[in-house]
N, C-alpha and C positions, 0 to 999 in steps of 0.2 A: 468394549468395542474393539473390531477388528485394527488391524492398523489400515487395510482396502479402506475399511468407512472411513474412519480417520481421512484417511486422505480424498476420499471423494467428496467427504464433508467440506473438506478445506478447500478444494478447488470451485466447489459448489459454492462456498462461499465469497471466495476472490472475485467470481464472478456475476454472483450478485450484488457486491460494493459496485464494481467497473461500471456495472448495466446501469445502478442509482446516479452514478457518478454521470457517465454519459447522459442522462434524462436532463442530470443538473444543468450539463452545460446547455443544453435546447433553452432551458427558462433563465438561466444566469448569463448565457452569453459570452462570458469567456472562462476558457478551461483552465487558466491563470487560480485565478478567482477560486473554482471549484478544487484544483490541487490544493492551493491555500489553507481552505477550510478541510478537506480531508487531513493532511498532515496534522491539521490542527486535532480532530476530530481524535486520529489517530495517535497523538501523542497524549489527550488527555484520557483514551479509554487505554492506552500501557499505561500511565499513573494506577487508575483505578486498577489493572489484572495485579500491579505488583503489590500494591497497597493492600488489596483483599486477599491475598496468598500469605500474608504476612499474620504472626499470628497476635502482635501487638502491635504499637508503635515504635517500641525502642526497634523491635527486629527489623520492620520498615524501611527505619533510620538505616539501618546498617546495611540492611538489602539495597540501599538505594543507589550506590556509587558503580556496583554488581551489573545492577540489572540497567543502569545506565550504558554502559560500558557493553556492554550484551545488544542490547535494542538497537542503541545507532550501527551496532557494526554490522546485527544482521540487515537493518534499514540500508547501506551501504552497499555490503554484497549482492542483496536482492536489486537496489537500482542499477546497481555496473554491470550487474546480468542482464536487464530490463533494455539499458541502454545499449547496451552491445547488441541485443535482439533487434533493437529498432534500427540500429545502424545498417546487421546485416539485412534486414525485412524493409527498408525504406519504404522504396519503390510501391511494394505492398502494402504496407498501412499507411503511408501518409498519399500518395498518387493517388489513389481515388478520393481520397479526401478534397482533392486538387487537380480535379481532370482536366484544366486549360496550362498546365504546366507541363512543358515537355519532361519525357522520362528517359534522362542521362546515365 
């Protein structure tokens, strides 16, 4: 695969979770709730990618502290990006969400 695909794959996929995730929150009610279980969702299928890359259990074992160490920081980096977007984009994505609140 190209790395173009690679990455149109990936964005195509980012926003296919968002789009599930948004549906969720219509029938779940709050977006609390639906983070929750994504985080959740998404910490036990990184178990599962490190666990099947692995080519035993001992390797596993040993990948485990690696790949721990790896996930949260990119989990980190990707949310202080995520946040800083919302910060500068407010207005933008949360105001129409809230069109009786004035826009300061």
């Amino acid at each position: 695969m190209s790395p173009t695909h690679d990455e149109d794959t990936f964005w195509n996929l980012v926003d296919e979770f968002i789009e599930r995730a948004n549906e969720a929150c219509d029938t779940a009610g709050d977006p609390a709730l639906v983070s929750a279980a994504l985080l959740q969702a998404c910490s036990r299928f990184n178990a599962f990618s490190v666990a099947s890359a692995s080519l035993d259990r001992k390797e596993f074992t040993e990948e485990m502290p690696s790949a721990l160490e790896f996930l949260t920081g990119q989990f980190h980096d990707q949310l202080q990006a995520d946040l800083e977007d919302y910060r500068e984009h407010y207005k933008v994505y949360i105001a129409k969400e809230r069109p009786d609140e004035p826009l300061h």
